[in-house]
mmCIF file of the N, C-alpha and C atoms, coordinates in Angstrom:
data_MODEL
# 
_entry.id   MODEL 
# 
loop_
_atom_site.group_PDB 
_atom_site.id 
_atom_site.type_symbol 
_atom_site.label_atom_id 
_atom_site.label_alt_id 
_atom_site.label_comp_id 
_atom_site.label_asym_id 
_atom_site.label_entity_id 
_atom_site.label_seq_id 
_atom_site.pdbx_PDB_ins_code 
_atom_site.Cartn_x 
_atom_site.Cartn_y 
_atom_site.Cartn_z 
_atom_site.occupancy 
_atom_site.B_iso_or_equiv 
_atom_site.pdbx_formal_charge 
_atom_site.auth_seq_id 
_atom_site.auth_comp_id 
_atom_site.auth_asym_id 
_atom_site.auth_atom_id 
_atom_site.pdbx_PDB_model_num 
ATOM 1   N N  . UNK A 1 1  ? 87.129  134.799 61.158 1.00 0.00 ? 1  UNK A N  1 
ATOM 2   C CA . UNK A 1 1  ? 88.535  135.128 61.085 1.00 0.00 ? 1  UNK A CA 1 
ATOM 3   C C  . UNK A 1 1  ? 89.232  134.085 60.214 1.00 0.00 ? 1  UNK A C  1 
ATOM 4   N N  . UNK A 1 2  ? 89.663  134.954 59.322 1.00 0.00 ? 2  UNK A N  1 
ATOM 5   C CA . UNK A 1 2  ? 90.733  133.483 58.429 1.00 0.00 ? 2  UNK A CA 1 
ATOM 6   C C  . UNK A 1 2  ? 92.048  133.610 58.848 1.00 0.00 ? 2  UNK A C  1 
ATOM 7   N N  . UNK A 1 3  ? 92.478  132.144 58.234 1.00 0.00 ? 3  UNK A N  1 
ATOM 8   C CA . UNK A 1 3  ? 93.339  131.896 58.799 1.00 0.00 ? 3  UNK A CA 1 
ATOM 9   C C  . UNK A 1 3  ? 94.839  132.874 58.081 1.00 0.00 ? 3  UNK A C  1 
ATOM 10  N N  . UNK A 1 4  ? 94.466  132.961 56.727 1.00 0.00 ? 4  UNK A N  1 
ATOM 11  C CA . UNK A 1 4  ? 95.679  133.371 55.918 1.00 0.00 ? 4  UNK A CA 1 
ATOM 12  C C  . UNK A 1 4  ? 96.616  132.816 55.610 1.00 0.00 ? 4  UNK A C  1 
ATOM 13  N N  . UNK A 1 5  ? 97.232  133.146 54.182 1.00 0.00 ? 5  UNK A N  1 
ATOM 14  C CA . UNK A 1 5  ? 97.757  132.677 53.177 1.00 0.00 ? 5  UNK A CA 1 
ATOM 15  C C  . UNK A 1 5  ? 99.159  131.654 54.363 1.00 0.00 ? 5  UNK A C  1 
ATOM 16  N N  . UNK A 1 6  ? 99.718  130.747 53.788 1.00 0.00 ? 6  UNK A N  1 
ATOM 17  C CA . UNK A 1 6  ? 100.483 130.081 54.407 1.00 0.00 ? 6  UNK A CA 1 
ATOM 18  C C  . UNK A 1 6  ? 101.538 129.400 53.211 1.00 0.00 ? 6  UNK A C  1 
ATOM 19  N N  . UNK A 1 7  ? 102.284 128.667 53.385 1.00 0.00 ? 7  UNK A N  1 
ATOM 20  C CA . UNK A 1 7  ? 102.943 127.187 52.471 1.00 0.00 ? 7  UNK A CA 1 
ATOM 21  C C  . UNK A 1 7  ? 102.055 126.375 52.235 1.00 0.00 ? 7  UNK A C  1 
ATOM 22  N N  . UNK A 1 8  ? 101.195 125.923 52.862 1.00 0.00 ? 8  UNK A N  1 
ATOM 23  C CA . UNK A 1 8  ? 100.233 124.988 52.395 1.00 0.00 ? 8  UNK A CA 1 
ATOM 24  C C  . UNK A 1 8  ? 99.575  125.438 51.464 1.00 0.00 ? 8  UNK A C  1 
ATOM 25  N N  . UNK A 1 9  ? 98.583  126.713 51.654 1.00 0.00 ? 9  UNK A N  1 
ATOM 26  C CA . UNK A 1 9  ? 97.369  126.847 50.749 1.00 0.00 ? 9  UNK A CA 1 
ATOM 27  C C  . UNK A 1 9  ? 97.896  128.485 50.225 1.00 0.00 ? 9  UNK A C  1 
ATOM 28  N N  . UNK A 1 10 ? 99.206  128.525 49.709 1.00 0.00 ? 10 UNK A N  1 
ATOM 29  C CA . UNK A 1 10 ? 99.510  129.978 48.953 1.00 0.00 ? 10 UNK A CA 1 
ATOM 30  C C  . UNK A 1 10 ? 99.119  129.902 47.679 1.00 0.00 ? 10 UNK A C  1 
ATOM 31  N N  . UNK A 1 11 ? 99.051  128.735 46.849 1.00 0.00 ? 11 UNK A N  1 
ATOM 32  C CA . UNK A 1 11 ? 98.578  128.783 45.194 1.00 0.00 ? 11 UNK A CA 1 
ATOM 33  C C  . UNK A 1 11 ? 97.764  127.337 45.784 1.00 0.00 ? 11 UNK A C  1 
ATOM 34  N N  . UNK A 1 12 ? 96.463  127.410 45.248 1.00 0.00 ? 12 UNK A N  1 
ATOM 35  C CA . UNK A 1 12 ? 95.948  126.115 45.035 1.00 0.00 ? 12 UNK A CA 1 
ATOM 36  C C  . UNK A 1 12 ? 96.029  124.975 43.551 1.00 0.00 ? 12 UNK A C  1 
ATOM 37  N N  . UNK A 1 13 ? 95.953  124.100 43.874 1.00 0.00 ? 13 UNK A N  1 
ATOM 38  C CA . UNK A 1 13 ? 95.977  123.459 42.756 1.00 0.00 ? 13 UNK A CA 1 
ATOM 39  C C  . UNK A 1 13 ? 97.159  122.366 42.810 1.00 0.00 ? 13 UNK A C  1 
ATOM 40  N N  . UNK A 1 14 ? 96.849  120.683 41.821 1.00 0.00 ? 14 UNK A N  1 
ATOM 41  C CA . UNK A 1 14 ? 98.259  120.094 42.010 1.00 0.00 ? 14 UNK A CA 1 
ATOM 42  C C  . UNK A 1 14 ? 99.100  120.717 41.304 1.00 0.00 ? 14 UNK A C  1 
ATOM 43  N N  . UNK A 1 15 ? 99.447  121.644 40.052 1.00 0.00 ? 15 UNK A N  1 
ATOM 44  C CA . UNK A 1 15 ? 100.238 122.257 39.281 1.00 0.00 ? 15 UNK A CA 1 
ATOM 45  C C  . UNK A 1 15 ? 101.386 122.723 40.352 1.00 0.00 ? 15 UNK A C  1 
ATOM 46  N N  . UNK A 1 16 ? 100.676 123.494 41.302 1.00 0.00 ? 16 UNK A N  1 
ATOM 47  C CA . UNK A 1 16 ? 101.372 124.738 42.001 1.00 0.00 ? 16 UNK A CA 1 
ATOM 48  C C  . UNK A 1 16 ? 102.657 123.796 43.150 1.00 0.00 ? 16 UNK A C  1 
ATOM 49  N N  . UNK A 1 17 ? 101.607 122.649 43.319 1.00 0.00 ? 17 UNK A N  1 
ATOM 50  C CA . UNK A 1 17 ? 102.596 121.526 44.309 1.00 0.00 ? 17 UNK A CA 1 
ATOM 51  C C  . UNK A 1 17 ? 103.955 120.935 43.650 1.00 0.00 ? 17 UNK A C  1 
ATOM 52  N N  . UNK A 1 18 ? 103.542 120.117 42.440 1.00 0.00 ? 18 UNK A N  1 
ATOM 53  C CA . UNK A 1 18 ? 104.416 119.766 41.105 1.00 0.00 ? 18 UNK A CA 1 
ATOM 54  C C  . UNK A 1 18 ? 105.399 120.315 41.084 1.00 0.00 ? 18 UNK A C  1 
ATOM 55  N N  . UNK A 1 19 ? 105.491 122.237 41.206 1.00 0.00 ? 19 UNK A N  1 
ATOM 56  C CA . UNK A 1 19 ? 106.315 123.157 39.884 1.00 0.00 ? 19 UNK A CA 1 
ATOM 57  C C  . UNK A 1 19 ? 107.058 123.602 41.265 1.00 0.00 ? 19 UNK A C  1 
ATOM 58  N N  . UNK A 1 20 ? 106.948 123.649 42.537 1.00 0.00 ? 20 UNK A N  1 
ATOM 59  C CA . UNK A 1 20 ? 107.322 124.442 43.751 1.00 0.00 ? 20 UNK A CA 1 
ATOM 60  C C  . UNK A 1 20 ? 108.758 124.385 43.939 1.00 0.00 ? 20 UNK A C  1 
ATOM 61  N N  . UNK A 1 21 ? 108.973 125.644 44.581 1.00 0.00 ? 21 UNK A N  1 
ATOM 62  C CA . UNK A 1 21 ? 110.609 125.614 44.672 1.00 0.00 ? 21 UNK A CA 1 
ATOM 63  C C  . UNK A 1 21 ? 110.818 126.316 46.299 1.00 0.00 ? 21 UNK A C  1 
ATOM 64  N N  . UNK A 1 22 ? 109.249 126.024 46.831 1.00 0.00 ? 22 UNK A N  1 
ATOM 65  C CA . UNK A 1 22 ? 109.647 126.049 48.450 1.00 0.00 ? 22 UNK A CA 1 
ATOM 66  C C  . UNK A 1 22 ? 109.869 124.602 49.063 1.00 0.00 ? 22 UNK A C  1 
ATOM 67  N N  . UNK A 1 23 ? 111.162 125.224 49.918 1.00 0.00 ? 23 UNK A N  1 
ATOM 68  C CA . UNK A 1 23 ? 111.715 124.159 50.758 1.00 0.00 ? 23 UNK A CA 1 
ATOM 69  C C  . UNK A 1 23 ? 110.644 123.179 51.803 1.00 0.00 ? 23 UNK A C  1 
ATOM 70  N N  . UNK A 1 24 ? 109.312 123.758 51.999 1.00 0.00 ? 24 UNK A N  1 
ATOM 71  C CA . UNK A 1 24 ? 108.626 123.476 53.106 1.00 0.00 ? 24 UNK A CA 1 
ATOM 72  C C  . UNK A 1 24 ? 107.878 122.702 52.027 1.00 0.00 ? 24 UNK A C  1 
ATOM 73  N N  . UNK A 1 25 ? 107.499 122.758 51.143 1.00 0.00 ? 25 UNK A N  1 
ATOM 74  C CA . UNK A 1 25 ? 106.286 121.854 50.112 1.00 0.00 ? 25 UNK A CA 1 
ATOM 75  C C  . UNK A 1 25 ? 107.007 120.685 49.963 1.00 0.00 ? 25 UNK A C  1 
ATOM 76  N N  . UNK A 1 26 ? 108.262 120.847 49.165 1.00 0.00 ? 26 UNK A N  1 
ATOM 77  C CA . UNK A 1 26 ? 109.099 119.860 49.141 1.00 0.00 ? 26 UNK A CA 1 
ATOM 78  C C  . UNK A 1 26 ? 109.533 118.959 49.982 1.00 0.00 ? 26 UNK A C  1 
ATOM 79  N N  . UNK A 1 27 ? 109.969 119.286 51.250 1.00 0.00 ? 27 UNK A N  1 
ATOM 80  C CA . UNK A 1 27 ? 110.017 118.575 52.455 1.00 0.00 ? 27 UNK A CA 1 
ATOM 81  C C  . UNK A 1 27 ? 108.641 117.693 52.494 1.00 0.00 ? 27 UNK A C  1 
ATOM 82  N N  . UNK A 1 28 ? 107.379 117.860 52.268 1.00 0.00 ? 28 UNK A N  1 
ATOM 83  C CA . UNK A 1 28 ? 106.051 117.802 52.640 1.00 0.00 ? 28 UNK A CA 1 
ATOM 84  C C  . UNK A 1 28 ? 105.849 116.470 51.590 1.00 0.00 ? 28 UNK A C  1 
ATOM 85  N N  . UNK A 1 29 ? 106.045 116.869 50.696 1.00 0.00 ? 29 UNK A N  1 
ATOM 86  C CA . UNK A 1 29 ? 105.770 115.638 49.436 1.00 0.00 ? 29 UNK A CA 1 
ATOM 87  C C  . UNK A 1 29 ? 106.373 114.422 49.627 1.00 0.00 ? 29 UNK A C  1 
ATOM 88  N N  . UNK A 1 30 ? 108.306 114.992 50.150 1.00 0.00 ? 30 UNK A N  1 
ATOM 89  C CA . UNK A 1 30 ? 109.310 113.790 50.371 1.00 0.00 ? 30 UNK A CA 1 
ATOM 90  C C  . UNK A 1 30 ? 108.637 113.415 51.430 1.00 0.00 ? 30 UNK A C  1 
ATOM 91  N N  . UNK A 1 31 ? 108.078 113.411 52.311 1.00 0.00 ? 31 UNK A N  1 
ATOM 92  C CA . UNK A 1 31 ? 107.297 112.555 53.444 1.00 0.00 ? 31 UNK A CA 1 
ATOM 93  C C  . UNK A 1 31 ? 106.551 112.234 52.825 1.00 0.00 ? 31 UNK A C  1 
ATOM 94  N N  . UNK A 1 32 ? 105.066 112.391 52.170 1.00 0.00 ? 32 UNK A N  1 
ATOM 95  C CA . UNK A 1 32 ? 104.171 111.877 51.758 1.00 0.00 ? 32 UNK A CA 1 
ATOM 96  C C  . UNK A 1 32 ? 104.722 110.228 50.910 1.00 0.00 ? 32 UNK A C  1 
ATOM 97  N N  . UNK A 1 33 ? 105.643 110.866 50.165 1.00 0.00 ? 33 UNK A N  1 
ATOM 98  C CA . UNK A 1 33 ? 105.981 110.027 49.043 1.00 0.00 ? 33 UNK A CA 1 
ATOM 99  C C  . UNK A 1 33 ? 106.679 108.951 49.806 1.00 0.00 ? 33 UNK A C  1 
ATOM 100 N N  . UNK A 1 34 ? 107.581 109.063 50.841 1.00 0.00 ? 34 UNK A N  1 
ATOM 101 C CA . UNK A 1 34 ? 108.207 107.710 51.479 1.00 0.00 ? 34 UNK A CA 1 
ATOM 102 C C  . UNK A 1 34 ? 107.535 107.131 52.553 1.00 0.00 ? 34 UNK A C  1 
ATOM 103 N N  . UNK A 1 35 ? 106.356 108.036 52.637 1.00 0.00 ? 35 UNK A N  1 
ATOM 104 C CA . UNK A 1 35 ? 105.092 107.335 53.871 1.00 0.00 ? 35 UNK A CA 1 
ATOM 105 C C  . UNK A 1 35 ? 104.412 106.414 52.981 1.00 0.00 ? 35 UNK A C  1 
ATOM 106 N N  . UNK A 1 36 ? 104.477 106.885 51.101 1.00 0.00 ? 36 UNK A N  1 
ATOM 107 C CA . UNK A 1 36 ? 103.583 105.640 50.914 1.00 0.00 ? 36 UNK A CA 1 
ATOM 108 C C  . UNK A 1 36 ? 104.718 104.395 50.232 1.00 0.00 ? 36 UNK A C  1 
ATOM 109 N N  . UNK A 1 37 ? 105.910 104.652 49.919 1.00 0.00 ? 37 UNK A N  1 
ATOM 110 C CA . UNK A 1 37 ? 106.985 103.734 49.172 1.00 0.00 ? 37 UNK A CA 1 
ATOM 111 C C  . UNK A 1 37 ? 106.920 102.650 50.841 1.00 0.00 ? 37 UNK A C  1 
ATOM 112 N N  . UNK A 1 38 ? 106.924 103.293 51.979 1.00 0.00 ? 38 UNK A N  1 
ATOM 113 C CA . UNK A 1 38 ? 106.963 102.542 53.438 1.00 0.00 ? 38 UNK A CA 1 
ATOM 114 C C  . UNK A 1 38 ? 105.370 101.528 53.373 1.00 0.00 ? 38 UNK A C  1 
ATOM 115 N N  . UNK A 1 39 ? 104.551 102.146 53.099 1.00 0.00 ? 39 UNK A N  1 
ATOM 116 C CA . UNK A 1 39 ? 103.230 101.143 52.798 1.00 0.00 ? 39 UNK A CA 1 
ATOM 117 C C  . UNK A 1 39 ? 103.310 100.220 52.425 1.00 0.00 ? 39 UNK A C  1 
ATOM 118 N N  . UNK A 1 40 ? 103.781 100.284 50.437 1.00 0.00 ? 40 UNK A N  1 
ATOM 119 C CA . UNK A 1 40 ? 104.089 99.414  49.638 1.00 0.00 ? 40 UNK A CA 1 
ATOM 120 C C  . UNK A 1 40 ? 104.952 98.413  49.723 1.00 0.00 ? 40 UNK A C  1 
ATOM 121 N N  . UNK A 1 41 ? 106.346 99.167  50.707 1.00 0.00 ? 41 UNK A N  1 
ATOM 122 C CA . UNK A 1 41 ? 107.048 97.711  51.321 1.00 0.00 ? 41 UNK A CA 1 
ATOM 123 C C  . UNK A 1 41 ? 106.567 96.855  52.252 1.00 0.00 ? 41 UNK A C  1 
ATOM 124 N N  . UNK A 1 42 ? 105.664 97.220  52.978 1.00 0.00 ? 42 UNK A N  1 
ATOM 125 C CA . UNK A 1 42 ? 104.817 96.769  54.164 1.00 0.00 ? 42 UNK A CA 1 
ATOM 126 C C  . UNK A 1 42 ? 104.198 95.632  53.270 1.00 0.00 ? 42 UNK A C  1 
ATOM 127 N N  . UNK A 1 43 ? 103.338 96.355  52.345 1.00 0.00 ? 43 UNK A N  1 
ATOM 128 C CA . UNK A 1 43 ? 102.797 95.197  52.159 1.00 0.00 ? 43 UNK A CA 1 
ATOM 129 C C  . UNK A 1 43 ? 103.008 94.397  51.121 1.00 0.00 ? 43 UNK A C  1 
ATOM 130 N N  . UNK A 1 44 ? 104.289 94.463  50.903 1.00 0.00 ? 44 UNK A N  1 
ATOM 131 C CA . UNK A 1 44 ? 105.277 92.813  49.606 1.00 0.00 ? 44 UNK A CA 1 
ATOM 132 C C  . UNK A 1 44 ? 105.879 92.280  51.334 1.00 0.00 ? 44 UNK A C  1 
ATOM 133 N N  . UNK A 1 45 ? 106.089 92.835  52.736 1.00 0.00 ? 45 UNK A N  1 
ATOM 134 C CA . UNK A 1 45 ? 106.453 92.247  53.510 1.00 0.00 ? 45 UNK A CA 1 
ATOM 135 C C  . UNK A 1 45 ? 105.064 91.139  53.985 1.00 0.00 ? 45 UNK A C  1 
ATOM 136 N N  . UNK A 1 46 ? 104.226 91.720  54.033 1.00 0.00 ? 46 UNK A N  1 
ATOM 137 C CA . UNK A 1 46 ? 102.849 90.754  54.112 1.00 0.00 ? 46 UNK A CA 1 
ATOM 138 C C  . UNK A 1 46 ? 102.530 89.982  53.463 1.00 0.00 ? 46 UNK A C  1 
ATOM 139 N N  . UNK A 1 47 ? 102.828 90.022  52.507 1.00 0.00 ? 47 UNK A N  1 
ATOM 140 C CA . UNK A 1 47 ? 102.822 88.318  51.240 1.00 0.00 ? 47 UNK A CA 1 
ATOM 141 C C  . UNK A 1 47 ? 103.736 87.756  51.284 1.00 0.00 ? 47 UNK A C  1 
ATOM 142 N N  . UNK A 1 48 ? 104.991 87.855  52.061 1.00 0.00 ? 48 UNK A N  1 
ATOM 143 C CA . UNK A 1 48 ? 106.369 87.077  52.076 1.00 0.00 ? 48 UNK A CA 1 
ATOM 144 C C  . UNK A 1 48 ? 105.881 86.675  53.166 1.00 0.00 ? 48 UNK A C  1 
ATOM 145 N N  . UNK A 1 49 ? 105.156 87.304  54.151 1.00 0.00 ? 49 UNK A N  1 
ATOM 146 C CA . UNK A 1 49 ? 104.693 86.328  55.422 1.00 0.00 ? 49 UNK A CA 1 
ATOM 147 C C  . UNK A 1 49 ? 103.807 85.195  55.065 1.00 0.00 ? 49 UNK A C  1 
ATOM 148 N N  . UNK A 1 50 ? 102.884 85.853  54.549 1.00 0.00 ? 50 UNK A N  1 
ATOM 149 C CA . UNK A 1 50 ? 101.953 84.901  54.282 1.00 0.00 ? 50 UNK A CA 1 
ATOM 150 C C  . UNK A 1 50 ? 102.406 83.662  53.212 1.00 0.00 ? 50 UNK A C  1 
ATOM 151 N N  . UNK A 1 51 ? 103.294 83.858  52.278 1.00 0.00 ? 51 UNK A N  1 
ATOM 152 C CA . UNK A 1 51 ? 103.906 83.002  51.569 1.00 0.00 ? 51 UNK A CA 1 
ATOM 153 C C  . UNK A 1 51 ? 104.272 81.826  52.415 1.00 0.00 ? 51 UNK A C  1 
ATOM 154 N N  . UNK A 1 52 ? 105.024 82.224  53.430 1.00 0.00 ? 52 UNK A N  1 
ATOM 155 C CA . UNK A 1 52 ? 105.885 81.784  54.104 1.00 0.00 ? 52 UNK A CA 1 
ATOM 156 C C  . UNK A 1 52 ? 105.297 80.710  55.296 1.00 0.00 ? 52 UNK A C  1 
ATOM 157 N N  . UNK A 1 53 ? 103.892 80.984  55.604 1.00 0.00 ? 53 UNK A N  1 
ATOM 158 C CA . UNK A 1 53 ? 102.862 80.374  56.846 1.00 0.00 ? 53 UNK A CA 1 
ATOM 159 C C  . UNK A 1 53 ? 103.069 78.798  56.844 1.00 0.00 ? 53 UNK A C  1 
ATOM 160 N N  . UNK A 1 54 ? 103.007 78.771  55.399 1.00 0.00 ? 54 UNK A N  1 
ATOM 161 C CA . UNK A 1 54 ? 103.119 76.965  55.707 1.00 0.00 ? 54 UNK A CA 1 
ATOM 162 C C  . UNK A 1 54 ? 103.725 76.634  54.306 1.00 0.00 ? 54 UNK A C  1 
ATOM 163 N N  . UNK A 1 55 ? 104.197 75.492  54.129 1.00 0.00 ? 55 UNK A N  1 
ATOM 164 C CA . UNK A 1 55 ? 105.207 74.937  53.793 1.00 0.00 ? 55 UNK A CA 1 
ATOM 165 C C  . UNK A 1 55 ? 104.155 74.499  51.875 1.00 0.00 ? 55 UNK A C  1 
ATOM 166 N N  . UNK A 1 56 ? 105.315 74.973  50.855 1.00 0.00 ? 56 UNK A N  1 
ATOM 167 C CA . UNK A 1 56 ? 104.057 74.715  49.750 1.00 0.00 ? 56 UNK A CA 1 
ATOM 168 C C  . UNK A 1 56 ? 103.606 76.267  49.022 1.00 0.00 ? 56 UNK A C  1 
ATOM 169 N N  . UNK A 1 57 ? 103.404 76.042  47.803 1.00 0.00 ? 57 UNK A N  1 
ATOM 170 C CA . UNK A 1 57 ? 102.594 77.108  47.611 1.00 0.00 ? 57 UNK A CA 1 
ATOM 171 C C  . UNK A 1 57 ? 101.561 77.440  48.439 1.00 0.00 ? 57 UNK A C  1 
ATOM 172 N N  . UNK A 1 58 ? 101.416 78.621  48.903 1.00 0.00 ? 58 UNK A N  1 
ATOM 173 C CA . UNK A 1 58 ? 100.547 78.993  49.475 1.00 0.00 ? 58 UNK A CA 1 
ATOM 174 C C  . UNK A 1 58 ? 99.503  80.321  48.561 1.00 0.00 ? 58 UNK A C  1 
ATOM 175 N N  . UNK A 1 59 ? 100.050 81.302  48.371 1.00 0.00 ? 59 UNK A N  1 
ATOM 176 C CA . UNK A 1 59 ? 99.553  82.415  47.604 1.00 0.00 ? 59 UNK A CA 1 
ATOM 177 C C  . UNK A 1 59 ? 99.990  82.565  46.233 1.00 0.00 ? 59 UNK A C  1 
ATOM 178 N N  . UNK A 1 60 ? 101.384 82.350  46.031 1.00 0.00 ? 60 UNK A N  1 
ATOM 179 C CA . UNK A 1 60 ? 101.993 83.072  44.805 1.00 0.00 ? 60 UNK A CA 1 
ATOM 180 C C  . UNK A 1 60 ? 102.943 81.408  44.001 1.00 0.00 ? 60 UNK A C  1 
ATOM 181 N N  . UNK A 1 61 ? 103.478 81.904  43.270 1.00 0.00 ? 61 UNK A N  1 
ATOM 182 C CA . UNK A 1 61 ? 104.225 80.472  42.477 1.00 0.00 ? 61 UNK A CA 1 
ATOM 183 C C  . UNK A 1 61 ? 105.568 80.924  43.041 1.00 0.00 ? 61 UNK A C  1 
ATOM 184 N N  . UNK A 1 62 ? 106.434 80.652  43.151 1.00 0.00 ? 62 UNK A N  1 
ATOM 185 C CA . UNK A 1 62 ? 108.349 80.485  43.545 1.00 0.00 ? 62 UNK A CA 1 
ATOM 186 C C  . UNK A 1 62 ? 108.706 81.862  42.459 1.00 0.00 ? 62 UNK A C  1 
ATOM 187 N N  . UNK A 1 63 ? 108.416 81.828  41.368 1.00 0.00 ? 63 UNK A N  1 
ATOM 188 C CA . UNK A 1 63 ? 108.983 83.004  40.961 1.00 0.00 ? 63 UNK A CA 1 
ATOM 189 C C  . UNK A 1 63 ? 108.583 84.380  41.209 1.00 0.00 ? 63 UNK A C  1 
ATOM 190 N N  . UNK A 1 64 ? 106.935 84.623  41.247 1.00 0.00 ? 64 UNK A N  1 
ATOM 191 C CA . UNK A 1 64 ? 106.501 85.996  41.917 1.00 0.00 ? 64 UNK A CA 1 
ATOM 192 C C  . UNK A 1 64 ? 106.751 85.970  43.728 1.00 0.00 ? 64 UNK A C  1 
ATOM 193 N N  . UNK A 1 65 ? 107.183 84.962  44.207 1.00 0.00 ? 65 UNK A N  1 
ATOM 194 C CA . UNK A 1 65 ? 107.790 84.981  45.343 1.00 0.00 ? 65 UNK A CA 1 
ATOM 195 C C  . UNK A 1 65 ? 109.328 86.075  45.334 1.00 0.00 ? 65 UNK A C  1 
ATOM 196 N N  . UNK A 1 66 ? 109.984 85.581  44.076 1.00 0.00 ? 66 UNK A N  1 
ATOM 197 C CA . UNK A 1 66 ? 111.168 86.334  44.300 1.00 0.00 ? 66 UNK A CA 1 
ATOM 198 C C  . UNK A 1 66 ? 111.174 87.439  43.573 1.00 0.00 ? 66 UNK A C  1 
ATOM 199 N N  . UNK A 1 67 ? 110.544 87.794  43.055 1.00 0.00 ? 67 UNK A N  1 
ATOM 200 C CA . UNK A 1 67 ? 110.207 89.338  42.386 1.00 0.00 ? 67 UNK A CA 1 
ATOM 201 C C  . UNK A 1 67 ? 109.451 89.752  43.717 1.00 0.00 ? 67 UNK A C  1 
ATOM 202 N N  . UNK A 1 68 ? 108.613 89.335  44.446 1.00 0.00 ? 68 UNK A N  1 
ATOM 203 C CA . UNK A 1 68 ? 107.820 90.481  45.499 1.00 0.00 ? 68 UNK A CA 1 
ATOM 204 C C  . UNK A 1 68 ? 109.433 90.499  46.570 1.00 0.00 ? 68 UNK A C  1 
ATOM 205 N N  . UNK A 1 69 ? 109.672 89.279  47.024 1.00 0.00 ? 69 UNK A N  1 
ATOM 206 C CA . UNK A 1 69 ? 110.779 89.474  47.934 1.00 0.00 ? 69 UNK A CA 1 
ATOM 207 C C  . UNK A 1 69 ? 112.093 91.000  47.369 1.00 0.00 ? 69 UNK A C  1 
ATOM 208 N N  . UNK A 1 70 ? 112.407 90.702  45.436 1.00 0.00 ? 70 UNK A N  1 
ATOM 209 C CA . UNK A 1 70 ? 113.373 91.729  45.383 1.00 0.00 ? 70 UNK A CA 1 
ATOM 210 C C  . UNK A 1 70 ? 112.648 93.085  45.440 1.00 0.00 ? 70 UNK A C  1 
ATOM 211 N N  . UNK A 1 71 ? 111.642 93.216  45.310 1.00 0.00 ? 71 UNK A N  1 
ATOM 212 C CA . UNK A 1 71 ? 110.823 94.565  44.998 1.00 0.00 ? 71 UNK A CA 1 
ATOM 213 C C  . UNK A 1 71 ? 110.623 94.923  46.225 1.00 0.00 ? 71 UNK A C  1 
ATOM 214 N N  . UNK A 1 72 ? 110.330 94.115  47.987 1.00 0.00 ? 72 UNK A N  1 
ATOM 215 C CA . UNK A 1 72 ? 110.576 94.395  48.819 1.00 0.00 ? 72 UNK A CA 1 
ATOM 216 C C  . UNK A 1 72 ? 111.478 94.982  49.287 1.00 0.00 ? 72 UNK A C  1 
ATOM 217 N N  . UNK A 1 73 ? 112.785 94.555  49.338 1.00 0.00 ? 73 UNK A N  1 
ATOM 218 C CA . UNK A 1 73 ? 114.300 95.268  49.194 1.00 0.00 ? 73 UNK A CA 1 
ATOM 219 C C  . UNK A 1 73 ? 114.304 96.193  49.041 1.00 0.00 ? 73 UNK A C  1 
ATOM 220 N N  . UNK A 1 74 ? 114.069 95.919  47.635 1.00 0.00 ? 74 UNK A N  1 
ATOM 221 C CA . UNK A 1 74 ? 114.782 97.323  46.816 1.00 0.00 ? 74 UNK A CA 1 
ATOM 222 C C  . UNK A 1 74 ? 113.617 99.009  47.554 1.00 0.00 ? 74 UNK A C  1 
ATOM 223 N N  . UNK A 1 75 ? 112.832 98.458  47.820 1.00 0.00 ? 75 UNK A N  1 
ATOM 224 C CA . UNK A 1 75 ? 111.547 99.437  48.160 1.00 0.00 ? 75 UNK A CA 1 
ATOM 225 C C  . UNK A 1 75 ? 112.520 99.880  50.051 1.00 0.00 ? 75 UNK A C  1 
ATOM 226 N N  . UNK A 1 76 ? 112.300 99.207  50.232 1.00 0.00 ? 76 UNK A N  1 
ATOM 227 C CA . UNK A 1 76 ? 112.732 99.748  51.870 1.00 0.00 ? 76 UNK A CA 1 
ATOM 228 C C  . UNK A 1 76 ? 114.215 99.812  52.352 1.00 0.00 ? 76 UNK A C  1 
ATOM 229 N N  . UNK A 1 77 ? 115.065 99.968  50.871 1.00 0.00 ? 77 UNK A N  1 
ATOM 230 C CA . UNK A 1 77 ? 116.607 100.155 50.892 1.00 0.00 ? 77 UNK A CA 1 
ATOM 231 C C  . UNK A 1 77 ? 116.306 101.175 50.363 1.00 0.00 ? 77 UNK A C  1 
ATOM 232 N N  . UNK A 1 78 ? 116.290 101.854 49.223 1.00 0.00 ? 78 UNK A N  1 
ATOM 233 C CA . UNK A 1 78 ? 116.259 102.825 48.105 1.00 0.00 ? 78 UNK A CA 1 
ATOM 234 C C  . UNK A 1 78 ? 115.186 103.810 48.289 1.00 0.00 ? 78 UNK A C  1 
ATOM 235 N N  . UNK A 1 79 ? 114.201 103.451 48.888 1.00 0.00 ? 79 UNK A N  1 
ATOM 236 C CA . UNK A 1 79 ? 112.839 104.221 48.549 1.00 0.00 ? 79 UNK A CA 1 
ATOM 237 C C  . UNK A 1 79 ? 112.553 105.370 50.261 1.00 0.00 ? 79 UNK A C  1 
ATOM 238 N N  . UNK A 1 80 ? 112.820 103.906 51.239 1.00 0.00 ? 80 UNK A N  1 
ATOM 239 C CA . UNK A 1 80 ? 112.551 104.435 52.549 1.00 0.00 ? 80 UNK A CA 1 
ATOM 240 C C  . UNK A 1 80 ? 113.778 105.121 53.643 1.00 0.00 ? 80 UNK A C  1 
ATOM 241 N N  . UNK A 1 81 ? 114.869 104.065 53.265 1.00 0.00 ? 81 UNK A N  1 
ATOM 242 C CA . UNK A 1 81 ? 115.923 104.311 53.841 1.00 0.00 ? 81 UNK A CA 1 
ATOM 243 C C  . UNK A 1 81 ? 116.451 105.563 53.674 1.00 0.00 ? 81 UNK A C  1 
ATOM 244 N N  . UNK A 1 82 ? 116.928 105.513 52.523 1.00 0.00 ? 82 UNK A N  1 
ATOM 245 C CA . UNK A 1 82 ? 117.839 106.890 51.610 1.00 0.00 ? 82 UNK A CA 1 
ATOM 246 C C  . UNK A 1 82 ? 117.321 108.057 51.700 1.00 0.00 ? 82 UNK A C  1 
# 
């Protein structure tokens, strides 16, 4: 018994995902896409920890410190929040 045609699997292919103008695919992607922008802030939040463990360079130099810290921000203001 199959299951039959649905929103998920009505056209296969990434083209068909890309070009879609159903509300349910779309919904589907905007999760995918801020489940992984939520990752990526996760983990510039994990090198600001670890930066941070002890006193001194630890991982990164003072300036890719403050590029991961603004790219953190901007990622879990703009990306996750909104």
């Amino acid at each position: 018994m199959s299951a039959g045609k649905n929103y998920l699997n009505e056209k296969d292919g990434l083209w068909s995902w890309l070009t879609t103008l159903d509300h349910k695919r779309i919904g589907v992607m905007y999760m995918i896409t801020v489940m992984l922008f939520f990752l990526f802030g996760g983990i510039f939040a994990m090198l600001i920890r670890a930066e941070l463990f002890a006193p001194g360079k630890t991982i990164m130099e003072a300036s890719t410190y403050n590029q991961v810290m603004t790219l953190h921000g901007a990622i879990m203001v703009f990306m996750v929040i909104i």
